[in-house]
Every structure is written in structure tokens, then in C-alpha cells.
C-alpha positions, 0 to 999 in steps of 0.5 A, spaced: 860 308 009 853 307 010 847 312 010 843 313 016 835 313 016 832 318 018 826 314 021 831 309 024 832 314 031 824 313 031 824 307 032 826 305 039 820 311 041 815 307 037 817 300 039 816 302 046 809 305 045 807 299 043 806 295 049 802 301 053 797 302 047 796 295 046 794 294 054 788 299 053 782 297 054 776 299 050 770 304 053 763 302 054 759 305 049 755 311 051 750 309 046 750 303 047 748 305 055 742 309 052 739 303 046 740 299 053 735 304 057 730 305 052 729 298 050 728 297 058 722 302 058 719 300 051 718 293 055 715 296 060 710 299 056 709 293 052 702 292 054 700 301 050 699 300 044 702 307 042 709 309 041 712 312 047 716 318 046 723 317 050 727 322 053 735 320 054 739 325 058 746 325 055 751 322 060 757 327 062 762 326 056 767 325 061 764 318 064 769 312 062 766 305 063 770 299 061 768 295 055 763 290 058 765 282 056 757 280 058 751 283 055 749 290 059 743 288 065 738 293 065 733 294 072 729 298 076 730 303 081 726 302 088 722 309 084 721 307 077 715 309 074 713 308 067 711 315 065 714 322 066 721 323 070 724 316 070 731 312 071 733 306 069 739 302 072 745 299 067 750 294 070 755 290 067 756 283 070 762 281 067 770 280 068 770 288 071 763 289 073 760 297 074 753 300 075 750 306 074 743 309 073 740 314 067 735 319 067 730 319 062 724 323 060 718 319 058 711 321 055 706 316 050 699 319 048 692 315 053 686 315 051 682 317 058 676 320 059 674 327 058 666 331 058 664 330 051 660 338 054 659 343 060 657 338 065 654 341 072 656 341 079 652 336 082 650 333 076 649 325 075 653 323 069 651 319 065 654 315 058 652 321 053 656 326 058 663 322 056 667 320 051 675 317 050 680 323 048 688 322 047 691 326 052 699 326 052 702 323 059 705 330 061 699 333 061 695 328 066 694 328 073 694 323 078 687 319 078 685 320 071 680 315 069 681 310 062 674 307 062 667 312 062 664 306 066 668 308 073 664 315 072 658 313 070 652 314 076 657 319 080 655 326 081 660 331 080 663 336 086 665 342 081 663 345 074 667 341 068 668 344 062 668 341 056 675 336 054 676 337 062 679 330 063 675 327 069 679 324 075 676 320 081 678 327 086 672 330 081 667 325 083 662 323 089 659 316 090 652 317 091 650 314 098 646 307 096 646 306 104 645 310 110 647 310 117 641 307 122 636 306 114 633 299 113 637 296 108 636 287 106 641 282 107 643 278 101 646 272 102 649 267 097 651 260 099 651 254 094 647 257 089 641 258 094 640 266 095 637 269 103 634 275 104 635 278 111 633 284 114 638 288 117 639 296 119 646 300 117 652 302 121 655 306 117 654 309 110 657 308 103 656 308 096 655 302 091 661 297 090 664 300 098 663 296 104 659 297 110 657 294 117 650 292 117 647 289 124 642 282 122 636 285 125 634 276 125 641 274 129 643 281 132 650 280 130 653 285 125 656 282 120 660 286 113 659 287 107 658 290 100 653 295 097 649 292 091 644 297 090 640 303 094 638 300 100 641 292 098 647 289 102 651 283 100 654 279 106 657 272 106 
């Protein structure tokens, strides 16, 4: 009589397991979500020449996506933004699409303008009062400045602190031209430049724009603050 395997009971159970485990697909990776999320944000900040520092929140564990037979998609939500609390949109295009968003955390160091000295409120700023510092992006506020010349001629509204980063809330246009003043009209046509007399409705500093009536004409016309005093119109 011939001996039975011990294994041979065992055998029906796995041959019917076989189907069931063959049919499983595989999951999507989590990290292949995040290496898809950080090159995103490095393409974004391609034109800074340091290296950001990327912050990936961790998926939930428990998240299952379908292996995706297409190279992941990666996008912007309509509220990105390149710098601090940020997402990023992944999507699988393939046979079984899905999509889901991934926060992350992103900061890189900036060189922006700080007082190289105590500066005074009221003061005009000139070059010797600036120079270029790295700050870390988390440390910025809305309105910082990156070139000393968007500061320069300006007067300050409160006392600044030495390594204080500047920014546009802390400046006042100095007023080139005010309301009812005399000012000239300059006009450039071809080559050809007119000076005009003219007399301000308005007020503004150098680089703003402002009504100016043609005292020669009486129409008024708009236009751009050159120096203290001088309106270039077209």
C-alpha cells in the first residue's frame, strides 16, 4: 500500500490560492509620489540659483493607489505658490486613472535687501545704507526687496534697525510733483523732444503717473513722473 504525503492535503488550498494572488495588482509607490512632488517644486525654482530645502508631508499609510502603467503627471493647484505651505497635484493618466494632491513645506535662503546701519525715520536712503543679505524664506514677509535700487531715493516711515530686511510697506515716494505746482511737459516723437508748460492735477513721485493739464492746449493729458518738477507725456 502506498504512503501518503503529508504535503499532498495541502495542495488543493494552495492551487486555489494561486488565481486570487496572481490577480493582485501592484500599489503605487509612495515614494515615487514624493520624488514626483519634489522635482515639481525644483522646476519651479529652476530660475534660484541655491538649493531649496523640500518638505514632503508623509501620505497616510493607509492610502492605496493602483500602480500607474503611464509616467505620473504632476500640476498646480489654482493656490500654488513656490515658497512656504505649498501642494502639488499628482495624477495617473494611465489605464486606471487617479489624482490626489501632496502638501509640502518649502524654504531656500534669498538674497534681499537689509540696512548695512540704524537708518532714521524720515531719512533718504542712499547706497551706503544697503547691502544684499541671505534671509531664509520663512523668515520674509510680503513686499521684501531684492535690489537696493528699488530703495534708493526713498524716505523711510519708521527707525530701521541694522539687518532689518527692507520692504515696500517701509518706504515713501518722495512727491517730484504736486497738485496745482508748474511742472514741463516732455514730449518724444521720432527722435524729436517738446517741452511744453504744464500745471499738475495730481500729485505722485518719480516713476508714478499723474494728470498734467497743457497750459498751451488746455486738454489734460497723462503721464509719467521723470524728475522733480518734469512729466513725460505721449
Amino acid at each position: 500500500m502506498a504512503k501518503t504525503s503529508p504535503l499532498l492535503p495541502t495542495l488543493p488550498l494552495l492551487l486555489a490560492l494561486l488565481p486570487a494572488t496572481a490577480g493582485l495588482a501592484a500599489d503605487q509607490s509612495h515614494a515615487s509620489i514624493y520624488q514626483a512632488v519634489h522635482g515639481h517644486i525644483e522646476q519651479r525654482l529652476d530660475e534660484i540659483e541655491a538649493k531649496p530645502e523640500i518638505q514632503i508631508n508623509p501620505l497616510d499609510r493607509r492610502l492605496s493607489l493602483e500602480q500607474c502603467d503611464q509616467p505620473l503627471q504632476t500640476f498646480d493647484p489654482p493656490s500654488f505658490r513656490a515658497l512656504g505651505r505649498t501642494s502639488v497635484g499628482v495624477s495617473c493618466e494611465g489605464s486606471k486613472p487617479w489624482s490626489l494632491y501632496v502638501s509640502a513645506q518649502v524654504s531656500v535662503d534669498l538674497p534681499v535687501v537689509v540696512a548695512a546701519r540704524p537708518l532714521a525715520r524720515n531719512s533718504l536712503v542712499q547706497a551706503a545704507d544697503l547691502k544684499l543679505k541671505p534671509v531664509n524664506s520663512d523668515k520674509l514677509y510680503n513686499n521684501y526687496l531684492t535690489r537696493p535700487a528699488d530703495a534708493l531715493g526713498k524716505r523711510l516711515r519708521r527707525n530701521i534697525k541694522a539687518g532689518d530686511v527692507l520692504n515696500n510697506g517701509m518706504l515713501i515716494i518722495p512727491k517730484a510733483v504736486k497738485y496745482g505746482s508748474r511742472v514741463t511737459l516732455i514730449s518724444r516723437l521720432a527722435g524729436l523732444e517738446v517741452r511744453m508748460k504744464g500745471k499738475a492735477m495730481g500729485q505722485g513721485g518719480i516713476g508714478e503717473r499723474v494728470a498734467v493739464k497743457n497750459l498751451s492746449s488746455e486738454r489734460t493729458v497723462e503721464g509719467i513722473i521723470r524728475a522733480s518738477g518734469v512729466v513725460e507725456v505721449q
